[in-house]
DSSP file (Angstrom, degrees, kcal/mol; ACC not computed):
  #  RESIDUE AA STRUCTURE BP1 BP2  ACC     N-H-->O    O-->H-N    N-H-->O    O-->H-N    TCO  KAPPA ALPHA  PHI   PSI    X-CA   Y-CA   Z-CA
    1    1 A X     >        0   0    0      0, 0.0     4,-0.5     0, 0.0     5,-0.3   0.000 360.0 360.0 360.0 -35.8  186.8  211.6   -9.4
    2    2 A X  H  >  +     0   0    0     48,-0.2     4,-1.1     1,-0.1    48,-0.3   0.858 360.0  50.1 -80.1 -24.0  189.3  209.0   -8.5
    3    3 A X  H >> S+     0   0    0      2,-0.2     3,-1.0     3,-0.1     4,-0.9   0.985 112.5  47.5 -51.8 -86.4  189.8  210.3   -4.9
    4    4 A X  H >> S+     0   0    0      1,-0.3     3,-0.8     2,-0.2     4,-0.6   0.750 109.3  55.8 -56.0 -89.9  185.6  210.4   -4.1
    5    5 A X  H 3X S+     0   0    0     -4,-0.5     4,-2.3     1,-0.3    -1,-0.3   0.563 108.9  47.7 -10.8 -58.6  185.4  206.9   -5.6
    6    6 A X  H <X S+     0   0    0     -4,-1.1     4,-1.9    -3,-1.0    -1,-0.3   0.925 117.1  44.0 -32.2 -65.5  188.2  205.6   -2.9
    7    7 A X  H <X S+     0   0    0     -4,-0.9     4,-1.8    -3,-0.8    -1,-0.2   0.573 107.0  49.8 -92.4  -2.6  186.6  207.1   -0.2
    8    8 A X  H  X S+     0   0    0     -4,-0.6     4,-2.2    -5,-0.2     5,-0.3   0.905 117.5  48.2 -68.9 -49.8  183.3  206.4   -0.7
    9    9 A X  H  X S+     0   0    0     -4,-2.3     4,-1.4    -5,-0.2    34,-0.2   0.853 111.6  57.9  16.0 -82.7  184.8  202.6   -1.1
   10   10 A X  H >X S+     0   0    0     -4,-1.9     4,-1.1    32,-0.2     3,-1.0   0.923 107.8  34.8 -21.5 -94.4  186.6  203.2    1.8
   11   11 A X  H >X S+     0   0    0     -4,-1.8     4,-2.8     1,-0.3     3,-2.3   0.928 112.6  60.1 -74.1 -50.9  184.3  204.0    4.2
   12   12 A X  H 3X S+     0   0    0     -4,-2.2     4,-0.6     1,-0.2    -1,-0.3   0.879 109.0  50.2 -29.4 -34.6  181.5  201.6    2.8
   13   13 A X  H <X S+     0   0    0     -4,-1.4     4,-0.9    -3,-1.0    -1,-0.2   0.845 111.7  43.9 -82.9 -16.1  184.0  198.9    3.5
   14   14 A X  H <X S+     0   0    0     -3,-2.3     4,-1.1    -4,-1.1    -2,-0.2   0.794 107.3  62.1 -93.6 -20.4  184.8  199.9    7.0
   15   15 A X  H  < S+     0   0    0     -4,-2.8    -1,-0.2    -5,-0.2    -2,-0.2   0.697 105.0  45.2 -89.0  -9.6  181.5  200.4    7.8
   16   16 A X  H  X S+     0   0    0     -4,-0.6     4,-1.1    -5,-0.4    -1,-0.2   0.799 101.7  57.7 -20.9 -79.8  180.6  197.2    7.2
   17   17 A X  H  X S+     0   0    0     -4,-0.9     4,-1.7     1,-0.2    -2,-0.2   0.463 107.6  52.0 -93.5 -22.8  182.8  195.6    8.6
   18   18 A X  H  X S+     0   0    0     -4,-1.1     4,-0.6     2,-0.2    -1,-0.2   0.475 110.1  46.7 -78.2  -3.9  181.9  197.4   11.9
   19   19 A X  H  > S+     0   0    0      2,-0.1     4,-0.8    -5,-0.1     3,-0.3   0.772 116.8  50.3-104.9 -51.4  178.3  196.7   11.7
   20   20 A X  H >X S+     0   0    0     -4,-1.1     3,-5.6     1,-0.3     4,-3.5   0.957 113.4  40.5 -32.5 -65.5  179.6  193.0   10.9
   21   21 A X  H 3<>S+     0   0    0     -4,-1.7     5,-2.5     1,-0.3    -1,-0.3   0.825 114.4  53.3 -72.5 -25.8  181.9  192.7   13.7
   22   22 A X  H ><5S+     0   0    0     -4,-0.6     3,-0.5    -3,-0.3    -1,-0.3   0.727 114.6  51.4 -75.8  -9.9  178.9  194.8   16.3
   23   23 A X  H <<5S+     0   0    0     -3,-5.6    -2,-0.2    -4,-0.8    -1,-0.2   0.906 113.8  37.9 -78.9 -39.5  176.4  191.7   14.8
   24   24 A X  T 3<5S-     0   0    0     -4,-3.5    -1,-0.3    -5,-0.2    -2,-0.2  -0.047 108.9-126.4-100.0  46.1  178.5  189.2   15.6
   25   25 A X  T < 5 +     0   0    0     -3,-0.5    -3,-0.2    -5,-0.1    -4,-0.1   0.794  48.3 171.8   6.4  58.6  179.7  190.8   18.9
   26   26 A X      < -     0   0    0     -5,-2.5     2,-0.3    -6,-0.2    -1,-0.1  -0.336  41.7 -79.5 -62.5 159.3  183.5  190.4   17.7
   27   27 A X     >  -     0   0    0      1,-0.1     4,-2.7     4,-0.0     5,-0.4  -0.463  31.8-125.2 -63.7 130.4  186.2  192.0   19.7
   28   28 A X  H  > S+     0   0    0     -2,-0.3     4,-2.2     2,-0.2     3,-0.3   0.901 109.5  49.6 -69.0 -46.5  186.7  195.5   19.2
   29   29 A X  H  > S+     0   0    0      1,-0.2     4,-1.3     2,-0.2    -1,-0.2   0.906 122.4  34.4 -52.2 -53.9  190.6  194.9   18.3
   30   30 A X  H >> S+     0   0    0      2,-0.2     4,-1.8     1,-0.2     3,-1.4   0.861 117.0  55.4 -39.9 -57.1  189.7  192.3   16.0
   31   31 A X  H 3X S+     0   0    0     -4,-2.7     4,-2.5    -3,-0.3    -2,-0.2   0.797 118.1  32.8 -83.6 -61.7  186.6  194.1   15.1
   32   32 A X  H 3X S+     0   0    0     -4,-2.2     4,-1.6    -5,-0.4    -1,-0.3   0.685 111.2  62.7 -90.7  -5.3  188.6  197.5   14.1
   33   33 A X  H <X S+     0   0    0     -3,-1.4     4,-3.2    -4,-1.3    -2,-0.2   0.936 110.3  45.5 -67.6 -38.0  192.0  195.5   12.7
   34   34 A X  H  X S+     0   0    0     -4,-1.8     4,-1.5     1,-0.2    -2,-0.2   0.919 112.3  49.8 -52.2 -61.7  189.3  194.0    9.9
   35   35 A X  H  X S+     0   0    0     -4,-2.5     4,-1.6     2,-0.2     3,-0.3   0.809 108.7  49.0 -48.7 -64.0  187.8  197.3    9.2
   36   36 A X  H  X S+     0   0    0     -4,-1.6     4,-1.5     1,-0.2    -1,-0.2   0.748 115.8  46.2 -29.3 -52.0  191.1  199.2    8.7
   37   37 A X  H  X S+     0   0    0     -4,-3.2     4,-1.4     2,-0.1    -1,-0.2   0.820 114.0  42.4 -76.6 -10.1  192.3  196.5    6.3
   38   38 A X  H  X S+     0   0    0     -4,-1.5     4,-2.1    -3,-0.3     5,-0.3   0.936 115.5  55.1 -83.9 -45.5  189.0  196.1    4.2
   39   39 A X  H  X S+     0   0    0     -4,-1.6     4,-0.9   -26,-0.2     5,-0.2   0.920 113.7  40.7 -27.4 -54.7  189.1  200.2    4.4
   40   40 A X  H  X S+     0   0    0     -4,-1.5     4,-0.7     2,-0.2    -2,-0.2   0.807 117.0  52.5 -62.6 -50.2  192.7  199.8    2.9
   41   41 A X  H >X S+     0   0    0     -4,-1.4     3,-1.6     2,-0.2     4,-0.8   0.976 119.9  32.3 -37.9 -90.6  191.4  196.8    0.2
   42   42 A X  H 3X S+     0   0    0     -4,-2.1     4,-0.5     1,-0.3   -32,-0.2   0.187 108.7  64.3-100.3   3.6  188.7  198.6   -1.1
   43   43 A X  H 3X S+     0   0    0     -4,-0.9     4,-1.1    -5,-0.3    -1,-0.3   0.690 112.0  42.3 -93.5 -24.3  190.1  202.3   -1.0
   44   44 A X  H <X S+     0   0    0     -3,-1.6     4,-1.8    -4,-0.7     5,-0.4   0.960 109.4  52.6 -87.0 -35.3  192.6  201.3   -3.3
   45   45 A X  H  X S+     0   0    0     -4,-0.8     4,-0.7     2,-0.2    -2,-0.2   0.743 111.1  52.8 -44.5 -29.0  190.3  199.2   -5.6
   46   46 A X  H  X S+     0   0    0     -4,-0.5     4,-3.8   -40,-0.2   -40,-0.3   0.921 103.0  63.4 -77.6 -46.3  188.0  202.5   -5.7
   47   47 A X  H  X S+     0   0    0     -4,-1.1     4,-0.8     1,-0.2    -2,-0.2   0.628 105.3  37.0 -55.7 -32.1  190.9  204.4   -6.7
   48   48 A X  H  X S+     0   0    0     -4,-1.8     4,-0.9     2,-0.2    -1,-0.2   0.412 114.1  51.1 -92.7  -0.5  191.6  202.7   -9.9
   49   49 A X  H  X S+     0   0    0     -4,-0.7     4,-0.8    -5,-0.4    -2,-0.2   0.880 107.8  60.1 -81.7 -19.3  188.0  202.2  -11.0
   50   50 A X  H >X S+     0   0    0     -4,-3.8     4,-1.7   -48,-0.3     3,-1.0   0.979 113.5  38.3 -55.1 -63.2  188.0  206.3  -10.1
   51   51 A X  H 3X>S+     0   0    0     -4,-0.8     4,-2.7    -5,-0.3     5,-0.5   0.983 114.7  54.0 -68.3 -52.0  191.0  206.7  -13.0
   52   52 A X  H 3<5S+     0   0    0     -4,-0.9    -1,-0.2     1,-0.2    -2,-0.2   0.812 114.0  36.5 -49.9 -27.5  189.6  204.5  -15.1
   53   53 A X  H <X5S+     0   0    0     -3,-1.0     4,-3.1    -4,-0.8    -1,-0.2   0.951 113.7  58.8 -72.2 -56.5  186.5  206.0  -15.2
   54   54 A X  H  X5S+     0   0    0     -4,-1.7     4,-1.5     1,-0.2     5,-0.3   0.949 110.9  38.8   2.8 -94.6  187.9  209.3  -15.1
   55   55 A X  H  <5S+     0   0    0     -4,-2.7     4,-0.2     2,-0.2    -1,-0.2   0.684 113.5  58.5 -75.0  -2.6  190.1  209.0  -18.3
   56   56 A X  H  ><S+     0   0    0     -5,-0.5     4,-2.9     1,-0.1     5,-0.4   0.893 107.2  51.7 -67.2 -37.7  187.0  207.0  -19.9
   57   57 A X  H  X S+     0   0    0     -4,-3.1     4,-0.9     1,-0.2    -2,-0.2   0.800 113.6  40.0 -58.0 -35.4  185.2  210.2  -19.2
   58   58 A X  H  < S+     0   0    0     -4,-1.5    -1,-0.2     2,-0.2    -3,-0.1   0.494 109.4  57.4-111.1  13.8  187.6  212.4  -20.8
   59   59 A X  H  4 S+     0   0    0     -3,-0.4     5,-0.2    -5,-0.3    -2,-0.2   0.812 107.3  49.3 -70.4 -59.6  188.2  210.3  -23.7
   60   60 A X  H >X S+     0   0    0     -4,-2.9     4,-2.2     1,-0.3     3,-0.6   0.906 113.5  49.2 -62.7 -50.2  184.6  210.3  -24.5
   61   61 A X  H 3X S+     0   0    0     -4,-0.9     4,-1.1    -5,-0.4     2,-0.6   0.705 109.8  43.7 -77.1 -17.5  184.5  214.2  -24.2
   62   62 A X  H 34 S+     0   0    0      3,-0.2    -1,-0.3     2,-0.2     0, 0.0  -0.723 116.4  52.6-118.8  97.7  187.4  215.4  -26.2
   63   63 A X  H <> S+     0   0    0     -3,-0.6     4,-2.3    -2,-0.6     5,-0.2  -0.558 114.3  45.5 -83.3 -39.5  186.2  212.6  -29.2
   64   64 A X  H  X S+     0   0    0     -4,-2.2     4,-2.8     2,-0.2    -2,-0.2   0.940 115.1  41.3 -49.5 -66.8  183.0  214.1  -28.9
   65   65 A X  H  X S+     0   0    0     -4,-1.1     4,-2.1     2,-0.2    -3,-0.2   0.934 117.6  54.6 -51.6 -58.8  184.3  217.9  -29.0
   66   66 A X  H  > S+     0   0    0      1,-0.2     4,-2.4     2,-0.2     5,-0.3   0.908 109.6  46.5 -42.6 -59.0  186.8  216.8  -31.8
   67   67 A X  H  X S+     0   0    0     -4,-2.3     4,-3.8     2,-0.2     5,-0.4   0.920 109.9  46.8 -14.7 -75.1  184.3  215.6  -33.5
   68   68 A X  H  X S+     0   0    0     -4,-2.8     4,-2.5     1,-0.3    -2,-0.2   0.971 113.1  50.9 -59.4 -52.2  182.0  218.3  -33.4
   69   69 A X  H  X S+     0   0    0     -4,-2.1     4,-1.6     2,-0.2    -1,-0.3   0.820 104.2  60.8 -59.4 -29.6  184.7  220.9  -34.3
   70   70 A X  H >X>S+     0   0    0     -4,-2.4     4,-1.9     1,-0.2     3,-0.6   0.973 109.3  38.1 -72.9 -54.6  185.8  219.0  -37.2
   71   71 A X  H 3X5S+     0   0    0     -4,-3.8     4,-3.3    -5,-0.3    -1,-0.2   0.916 112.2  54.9 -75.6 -13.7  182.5  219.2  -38.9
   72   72 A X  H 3X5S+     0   0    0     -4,-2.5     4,-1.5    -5,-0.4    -1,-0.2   0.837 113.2  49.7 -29.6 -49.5  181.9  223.0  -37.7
   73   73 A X  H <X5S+     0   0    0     -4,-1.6     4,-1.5    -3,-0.6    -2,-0.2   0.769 115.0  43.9 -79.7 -39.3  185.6  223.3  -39.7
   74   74 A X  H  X5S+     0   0    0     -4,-1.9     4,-1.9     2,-0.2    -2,-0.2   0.910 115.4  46.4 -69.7 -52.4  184.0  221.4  -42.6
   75   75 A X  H  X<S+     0   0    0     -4,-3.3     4,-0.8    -5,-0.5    -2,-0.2   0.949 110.3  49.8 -31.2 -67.8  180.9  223.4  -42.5
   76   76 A X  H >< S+     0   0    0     -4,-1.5     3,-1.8     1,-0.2    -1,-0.2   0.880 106.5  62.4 -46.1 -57.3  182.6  226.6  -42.3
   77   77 A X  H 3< S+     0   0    0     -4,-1.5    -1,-0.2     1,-0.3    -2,-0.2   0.917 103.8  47.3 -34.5 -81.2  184.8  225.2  -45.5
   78   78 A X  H 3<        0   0    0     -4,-1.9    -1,-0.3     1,-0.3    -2,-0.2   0.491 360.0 360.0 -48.6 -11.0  181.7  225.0  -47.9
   79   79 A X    <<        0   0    0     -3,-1.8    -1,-0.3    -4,-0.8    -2,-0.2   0.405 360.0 360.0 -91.7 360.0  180.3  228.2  -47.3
């Protein structure tokens, strides 16, 4: 999860910043150094909201499953 988040990031940021730089007829070295670093920015910023999400996501599922088996185990008990 944390990988696709990056590179969807990623490329949103680079594509951007190429459409920017083709509005404002920038220089294609300027044009593609910008892109590469905002790529670079925002593919690591995607990459820890990916883990953070991630391990909220499997936090949430094994309290849930814990959960659920504990009162199954209690059920089971009283019969």
């Amino acid at each position: 999860m944390a990988r696709s988040y990056a590179a969807v990031m990623a490329l949103l940021g680079m594509l951007v910043t190429l459409l920017r730089g083709i509005k404002d007829g920038a220089g294609f070295d300027e044009t593609i150094t910008a892109s590469l670093a905002w790529m670079a920015l925002l593919g690591a910023i995607g990459m820890i909201v990916g883990t953070i999400a991630e391990s909220t996501i499997v936090e949430s599922v094994r309290a849930k499953i814990e959960t659920e088996l504990a009162s199954t185990h209690e059920a089971e008990a009283k019969s």
